[in-house]
C-alpha positions in Angstrom: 1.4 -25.1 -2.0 4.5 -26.7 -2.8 7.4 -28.7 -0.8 11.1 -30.0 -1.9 13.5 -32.1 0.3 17.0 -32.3 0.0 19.6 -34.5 2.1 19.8 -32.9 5.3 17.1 -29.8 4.8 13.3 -29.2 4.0 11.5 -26.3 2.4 7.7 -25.6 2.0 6.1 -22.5 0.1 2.6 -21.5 1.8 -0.3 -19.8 -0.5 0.9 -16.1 0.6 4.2 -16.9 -0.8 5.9 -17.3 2.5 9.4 -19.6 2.3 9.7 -22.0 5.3 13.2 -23.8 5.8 14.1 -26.8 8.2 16.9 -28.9 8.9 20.2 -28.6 9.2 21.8 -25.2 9.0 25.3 -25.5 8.6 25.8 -24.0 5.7 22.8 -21.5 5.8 20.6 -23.7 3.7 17.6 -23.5 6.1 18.4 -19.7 6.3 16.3 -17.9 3.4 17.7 -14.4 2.5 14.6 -11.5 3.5 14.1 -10.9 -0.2 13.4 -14.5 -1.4 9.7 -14.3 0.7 7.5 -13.6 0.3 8.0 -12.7 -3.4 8.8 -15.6 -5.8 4.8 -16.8 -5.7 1.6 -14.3 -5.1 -1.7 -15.8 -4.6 -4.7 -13.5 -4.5 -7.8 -15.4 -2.8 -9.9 -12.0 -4.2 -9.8 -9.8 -6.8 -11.6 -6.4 -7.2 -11.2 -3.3 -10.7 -13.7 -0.8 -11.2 -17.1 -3.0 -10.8 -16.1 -6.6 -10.9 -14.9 -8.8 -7.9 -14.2 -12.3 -8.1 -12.8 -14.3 -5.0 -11.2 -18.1 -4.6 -12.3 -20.6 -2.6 -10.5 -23.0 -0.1 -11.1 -25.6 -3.4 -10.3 -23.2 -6.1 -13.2 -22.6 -7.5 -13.6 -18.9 -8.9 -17.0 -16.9 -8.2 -17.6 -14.4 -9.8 -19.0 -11.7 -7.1 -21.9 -9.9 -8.8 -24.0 -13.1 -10.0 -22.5 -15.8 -7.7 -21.9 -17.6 -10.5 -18.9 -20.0 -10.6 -16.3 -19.9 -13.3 -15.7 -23.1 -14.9 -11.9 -23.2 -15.5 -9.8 -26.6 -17.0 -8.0 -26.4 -13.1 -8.3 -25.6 -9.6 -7.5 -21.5 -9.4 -4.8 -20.5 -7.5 -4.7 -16.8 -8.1 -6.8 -14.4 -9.8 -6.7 -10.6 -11.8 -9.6 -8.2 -12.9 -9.5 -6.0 -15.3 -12.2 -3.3 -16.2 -14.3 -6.0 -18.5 -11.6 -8.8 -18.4 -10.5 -11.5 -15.9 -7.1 -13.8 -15.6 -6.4 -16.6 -13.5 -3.5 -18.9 -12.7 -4.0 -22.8 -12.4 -2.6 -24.7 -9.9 -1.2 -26.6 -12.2 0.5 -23.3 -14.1 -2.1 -23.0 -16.9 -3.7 -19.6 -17.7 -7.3 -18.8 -18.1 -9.0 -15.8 -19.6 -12.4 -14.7 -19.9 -14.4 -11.6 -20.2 -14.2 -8.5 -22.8 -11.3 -9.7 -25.9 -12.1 -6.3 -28.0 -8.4 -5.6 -28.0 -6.8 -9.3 -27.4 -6.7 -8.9 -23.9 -7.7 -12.4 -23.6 -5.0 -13.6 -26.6 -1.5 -13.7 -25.1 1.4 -14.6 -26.7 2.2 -18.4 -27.5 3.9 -20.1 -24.8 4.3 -18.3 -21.1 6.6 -20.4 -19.5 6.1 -20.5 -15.8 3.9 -17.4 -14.8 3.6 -16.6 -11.5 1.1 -13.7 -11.1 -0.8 -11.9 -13.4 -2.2 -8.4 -14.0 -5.1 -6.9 -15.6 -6.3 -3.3 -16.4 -9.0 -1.3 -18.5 -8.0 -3.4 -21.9 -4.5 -4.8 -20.9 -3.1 -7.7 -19.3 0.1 -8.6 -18.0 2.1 -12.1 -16.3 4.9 -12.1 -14.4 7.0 -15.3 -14.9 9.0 -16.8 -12.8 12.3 -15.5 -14.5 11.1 -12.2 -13.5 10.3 -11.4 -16.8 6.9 -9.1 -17.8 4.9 -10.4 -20.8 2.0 -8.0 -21.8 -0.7 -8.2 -23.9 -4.1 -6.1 -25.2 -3.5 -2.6 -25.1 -2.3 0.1 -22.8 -4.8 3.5 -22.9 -3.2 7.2 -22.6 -3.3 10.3 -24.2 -1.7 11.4 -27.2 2.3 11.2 -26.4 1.6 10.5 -22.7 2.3 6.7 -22.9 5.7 5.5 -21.2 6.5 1.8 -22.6 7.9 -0.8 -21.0 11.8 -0.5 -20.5 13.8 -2.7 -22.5 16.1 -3.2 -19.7 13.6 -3.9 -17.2 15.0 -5.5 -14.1 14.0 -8.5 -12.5 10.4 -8.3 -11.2 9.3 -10.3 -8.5 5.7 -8.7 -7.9 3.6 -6.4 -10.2 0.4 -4.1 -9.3 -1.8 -3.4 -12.3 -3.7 -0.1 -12.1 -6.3 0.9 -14.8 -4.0 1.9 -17.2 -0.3 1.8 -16.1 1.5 -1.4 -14.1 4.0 -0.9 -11.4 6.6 -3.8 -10.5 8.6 -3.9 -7.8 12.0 -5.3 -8.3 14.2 -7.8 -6.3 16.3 -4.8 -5.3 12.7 -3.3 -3.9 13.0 -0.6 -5.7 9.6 0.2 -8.6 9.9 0.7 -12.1 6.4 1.4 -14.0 4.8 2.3 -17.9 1.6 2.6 -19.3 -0.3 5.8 -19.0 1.9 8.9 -17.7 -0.6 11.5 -18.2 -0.2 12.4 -14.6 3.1 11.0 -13.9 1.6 8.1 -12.0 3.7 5.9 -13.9 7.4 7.5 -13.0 8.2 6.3 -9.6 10.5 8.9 -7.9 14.7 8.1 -7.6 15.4 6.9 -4.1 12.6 4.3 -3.2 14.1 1.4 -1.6 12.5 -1.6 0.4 9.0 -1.3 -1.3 6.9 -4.1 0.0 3.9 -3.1 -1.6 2.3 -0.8 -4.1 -1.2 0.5 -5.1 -2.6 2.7 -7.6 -6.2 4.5 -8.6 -6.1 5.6 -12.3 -3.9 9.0 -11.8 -2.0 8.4 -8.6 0.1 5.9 -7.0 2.0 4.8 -3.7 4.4 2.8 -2.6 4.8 1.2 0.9 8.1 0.5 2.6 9.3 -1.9 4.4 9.5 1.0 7.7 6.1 1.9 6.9 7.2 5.0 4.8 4.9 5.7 2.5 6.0 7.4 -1.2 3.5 8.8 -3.4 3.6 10.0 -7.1 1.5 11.1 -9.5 -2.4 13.3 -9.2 -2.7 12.3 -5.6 -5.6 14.2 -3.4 -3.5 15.9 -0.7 -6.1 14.2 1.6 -4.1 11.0 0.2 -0.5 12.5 0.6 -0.3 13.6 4.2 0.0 10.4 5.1 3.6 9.3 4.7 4.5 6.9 7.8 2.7 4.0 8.5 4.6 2.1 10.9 3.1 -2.0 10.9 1.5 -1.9 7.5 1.5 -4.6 5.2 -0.9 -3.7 2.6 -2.3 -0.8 1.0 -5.4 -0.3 -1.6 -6.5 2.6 -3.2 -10.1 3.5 -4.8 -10.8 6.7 -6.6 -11.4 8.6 -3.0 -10.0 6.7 0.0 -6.9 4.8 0.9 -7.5 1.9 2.7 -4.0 0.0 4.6 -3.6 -3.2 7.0 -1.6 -2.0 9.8 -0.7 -4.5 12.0 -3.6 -6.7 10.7 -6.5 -3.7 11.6 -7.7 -2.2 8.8 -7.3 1.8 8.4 -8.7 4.5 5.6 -8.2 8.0 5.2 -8.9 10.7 2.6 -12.3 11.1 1.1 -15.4 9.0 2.1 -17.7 9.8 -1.1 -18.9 6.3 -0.4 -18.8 5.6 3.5 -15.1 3.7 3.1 -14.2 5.5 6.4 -16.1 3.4 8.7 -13.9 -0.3 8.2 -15.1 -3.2 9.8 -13.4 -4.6 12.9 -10.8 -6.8 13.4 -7.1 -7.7 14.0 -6.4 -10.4 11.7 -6.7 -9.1 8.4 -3.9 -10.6 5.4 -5.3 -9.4 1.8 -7.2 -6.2 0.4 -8.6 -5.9 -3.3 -10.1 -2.0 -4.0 -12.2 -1.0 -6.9 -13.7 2.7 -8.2 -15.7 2.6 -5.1 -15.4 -0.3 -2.8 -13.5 -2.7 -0.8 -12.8 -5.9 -0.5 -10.5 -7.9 2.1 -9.6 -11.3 3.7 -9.0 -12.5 7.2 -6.4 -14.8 8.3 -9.6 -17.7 8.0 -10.3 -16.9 4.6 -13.2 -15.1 5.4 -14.3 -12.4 3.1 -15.6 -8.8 4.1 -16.3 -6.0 1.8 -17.4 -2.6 2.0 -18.2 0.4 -0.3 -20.5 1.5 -2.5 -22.7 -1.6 -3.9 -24.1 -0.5 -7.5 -24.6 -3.2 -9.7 -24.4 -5.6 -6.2 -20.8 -5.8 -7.0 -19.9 -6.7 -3.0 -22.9 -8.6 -2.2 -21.1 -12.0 -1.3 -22.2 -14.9 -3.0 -23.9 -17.6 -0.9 -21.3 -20.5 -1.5 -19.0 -18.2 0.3 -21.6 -18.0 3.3 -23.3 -14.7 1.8 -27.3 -14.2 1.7 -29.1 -16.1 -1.0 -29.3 -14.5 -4.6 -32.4 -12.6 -5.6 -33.9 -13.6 -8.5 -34.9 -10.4 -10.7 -37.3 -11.2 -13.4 -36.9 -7.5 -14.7 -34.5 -4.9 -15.6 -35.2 -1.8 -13.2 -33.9 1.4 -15.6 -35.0 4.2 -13.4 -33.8 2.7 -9.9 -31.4 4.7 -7.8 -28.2 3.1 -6.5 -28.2 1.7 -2.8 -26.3 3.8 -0.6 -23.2 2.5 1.1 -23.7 -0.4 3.6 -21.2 -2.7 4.6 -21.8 -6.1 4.3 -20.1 -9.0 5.9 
């Protein structure tokens, strides 16, 4: 996604945020330090929050996942966030787009971004990450009386953030995780001693942090079905829905905890690079950009679209008020 040249060295930055050097290596200038990638840019291909998914394509051109309608945007997408009724998306160019529900701004952020790098999104809040490190936020955070822990003003520099339905974590360039928003539960108060987080996830009252080891930390209301996991050597991702835990370990998926909506049984395969969770479902990428999803499908939330080589759309001339939901089917 991008390239620079100097006199005797090369650099190029790939769509995952990994840092490739080349050239000469005297000095250490072809020699990245570990914390520099892949953190500085984070592309999501798919996006997932309670029942909207939305997913990138090789061109990027946003669809959204329910309708398999594309989203018209001034730019080519790069990276994507979902909220509960909102969406955001980052232009290749650095613009931002909004769309969706604006009842409390979450659409209207504040004049002039800078360079943002990622961006959040929750049940009525939205967040960017710029490329100082710095955390703008916008819309509103949603927490019971005198539960809500605000931002610190001495927030250090962030170089990823995770936006859960109504708190954010961010890891810093330190690894460790700072978080605010909704504390009702303590999901939002990482505990002292985390070091070399590589990843974080969150469902609306617990949260989890994975290290760099494959230790896992979690905080918060989390199901002890959740919590007796703690070491996950291999694993690069993790996702949370309201139930199950889902984690790439050594690109193979894995889940554990409840299976209120047949999460447990994880498609096949060793290549996996992304995962996006909802309430209820699953969503996750392959190393060929290939999409798979799994969970519960109210509201045809996983169905893929057919531009991304999904079934055609079924046109329904009616509303159906009294229909039960489809049970849980995994669809590829």
């Amino acid at each position: 996604t991008a390239i620079a040249g100097g006199g005797l060295q090369s650099l190029a930055l790939d769509d995952k945020g990994n840092l490739y050097a080349f050239g000469l290596n005297r000095y250490g200038q072809t020699t990245p330090p570990p914390a520099l990638s892949p953190v500085y840019l984070r592309t999501m291909p798919i996006a997932m929050n309670g029942t909207q998914a939305y997913g990138i394509d090789e061109n990027g051109i946003v669809t959204d996942g329910v309708r398999g309608t594309t989203v018209a945007a001034e730019d080519a997408i790069l990276s994507i966030a979902v909220g509960s009724r909102h969406v955001l998306a980052i232009g290749r160019s650095g613009g931002l787009n909004a769309w969706g529900d604006n009842s409390v701004g979450q659409l209207d952020w504040p004049g002039a971004l800078g360079t943002v790098i990622q961006v959040v999104a929750g049940y009525s809040y939205s967040a960017a990450l710029r490329a100082d490190g710095s955390v703008v936020e916008w819309g509103s955070h949603t927490a019971p009386t005198g539960k809500l822990t605000a931002k610190p003003d001495d927030l250090p520099r962030i170089v990823t953030l995770f936006g859960a339905s109504t708190h954010i974590l961010g890891i810093t360039e330190s690894g460790t995780v700072v978080g605010w928003g909704n504390n009702a539960s303590g999901q939002a108060t990482p505990p002292e001693g985390l070091a070399n987080v590589v990843s974080v996830a969150a469902n609306a009252r617990c949260s989890v942090a994975l290290g760099s080891d494959g230790a896992l930390t979690w905080w918060g209301d989390c199901h002890e079905s959740f919590s007796r996991t703690i070491d996950l050597p291999g694993a690069t991702a993790i996702a949370l829905t309201d139930s199950t835990a889902i984690a790439i370990v050594n690109g193979s998926l894995r889940t554990w905890g409840g299976d209120m909506n047949g999460l447990s049984v994880v498609p096949e395969g060793d290549d996996f690079v992304a995962l996006a969770a909802g309430d209820a479902a699953v969503l996750a990428v392959d190393e060929d950009g290939n999409v798979v999803t799994w969970g519960n499908n109210y509201y045809e939330t996983i169905t893929i679209p057919e531009m991304f080589g999904g079934a055609p759309a079924i046109v329904n001339d009616g509303l159906c008020c009294d229909c039960p939901p489809p049970g849980p089917i995994t669809f590829t």
